[in-house]
C-alpha positions as CSV (number, residue, x, y, z in Angstrom):
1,X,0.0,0.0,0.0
2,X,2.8,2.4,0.7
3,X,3.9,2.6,-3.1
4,X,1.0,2.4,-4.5
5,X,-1.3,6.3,-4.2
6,X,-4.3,4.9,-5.8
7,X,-5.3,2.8,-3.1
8,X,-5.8,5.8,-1.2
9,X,-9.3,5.8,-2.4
10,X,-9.7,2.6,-0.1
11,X,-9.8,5.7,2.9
12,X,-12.2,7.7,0.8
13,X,-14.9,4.9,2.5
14,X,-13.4,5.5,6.2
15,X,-13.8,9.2,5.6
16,X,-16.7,10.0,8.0
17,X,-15.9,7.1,10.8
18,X,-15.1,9.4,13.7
19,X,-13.2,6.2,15.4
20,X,-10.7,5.8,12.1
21,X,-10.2,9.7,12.1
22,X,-9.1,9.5,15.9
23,X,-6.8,6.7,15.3
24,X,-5.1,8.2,11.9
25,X,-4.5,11.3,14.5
26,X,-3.3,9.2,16.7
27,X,-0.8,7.8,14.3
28,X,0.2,10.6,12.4
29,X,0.7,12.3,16.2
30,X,3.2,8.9,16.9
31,X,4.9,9.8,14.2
32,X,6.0,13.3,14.4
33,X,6.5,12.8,17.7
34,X,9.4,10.0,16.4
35,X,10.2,12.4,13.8
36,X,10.8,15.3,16.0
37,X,12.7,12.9,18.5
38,X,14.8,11.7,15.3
39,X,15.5,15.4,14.6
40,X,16.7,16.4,18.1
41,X,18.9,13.8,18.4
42,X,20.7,14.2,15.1
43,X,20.8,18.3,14.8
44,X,20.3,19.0,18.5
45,X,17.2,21.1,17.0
46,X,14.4,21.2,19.7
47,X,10.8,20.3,16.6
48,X,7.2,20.9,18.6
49,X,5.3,17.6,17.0
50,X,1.7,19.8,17.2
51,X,3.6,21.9,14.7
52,X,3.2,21.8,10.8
53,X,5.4,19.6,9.3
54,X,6.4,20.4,5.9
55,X,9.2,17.6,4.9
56,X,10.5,16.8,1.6
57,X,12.9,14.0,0.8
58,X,14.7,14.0,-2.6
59,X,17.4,12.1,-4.2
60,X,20.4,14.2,-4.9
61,X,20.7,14.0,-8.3
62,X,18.1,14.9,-9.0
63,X,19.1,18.3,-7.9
64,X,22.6,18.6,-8.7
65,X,21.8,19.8,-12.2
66,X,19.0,22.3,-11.2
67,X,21.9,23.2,-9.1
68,X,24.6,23.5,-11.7
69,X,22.5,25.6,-14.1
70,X,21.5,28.1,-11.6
71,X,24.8,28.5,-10.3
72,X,25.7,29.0,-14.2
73,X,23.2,31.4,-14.7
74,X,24.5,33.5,-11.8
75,X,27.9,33.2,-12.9
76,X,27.1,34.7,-16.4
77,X,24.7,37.0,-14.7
78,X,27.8,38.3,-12.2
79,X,30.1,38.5,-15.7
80,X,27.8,40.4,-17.4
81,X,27.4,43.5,-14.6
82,X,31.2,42.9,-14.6
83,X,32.0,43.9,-18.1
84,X,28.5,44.8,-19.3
85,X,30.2,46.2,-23.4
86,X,31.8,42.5,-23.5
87,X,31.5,40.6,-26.6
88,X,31.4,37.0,-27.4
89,X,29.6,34.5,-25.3
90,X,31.1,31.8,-22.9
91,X,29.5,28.5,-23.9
């Protein structure tokens, strides 16, 4: 179930059952409790569990060339205010 989304329509039924929405707080509580324990313990960084949690997790590459293109177009950006009646292009 974990890696497959469309079988989150299998909750859509449980919606309205006040005894499943208690327990999925419950859960989802356990778990950012764990996950601000985790945090603490890791980056000494003190993470209220009632608090929003907004957590993404990427693979690296998939970033590094986002990265490297920005970091490219800043470079070319900084050359141009540098010498702004330059010619030629670096490519």
């Amino acid at each position: 179930m974990l890696d497959d989304p469309t079988k989150l329509q299998l909750l859509e039924a449980r919606a309205s059952d006040s005894a499943f929405q208690q327990q999925f707080r419950s859960v989802k509580h356990h778990n950012k409790v764990a996950l601000a324990r985790l945090i603490g313990e890791r980056l000494n960084v003190k993470v209220d569990p009632t608090a929003l949690f907004d957590v993404q997790i990427k693979r690296i590459h998939e970033y590094k060339r986002q990265l490297l293109n920005i970091l490219e177009t800043i470079a070319l950006y900084q050359a141009m205010k540098d010498e702004p009646h330059a010619t030629g292009c670096r490519a």
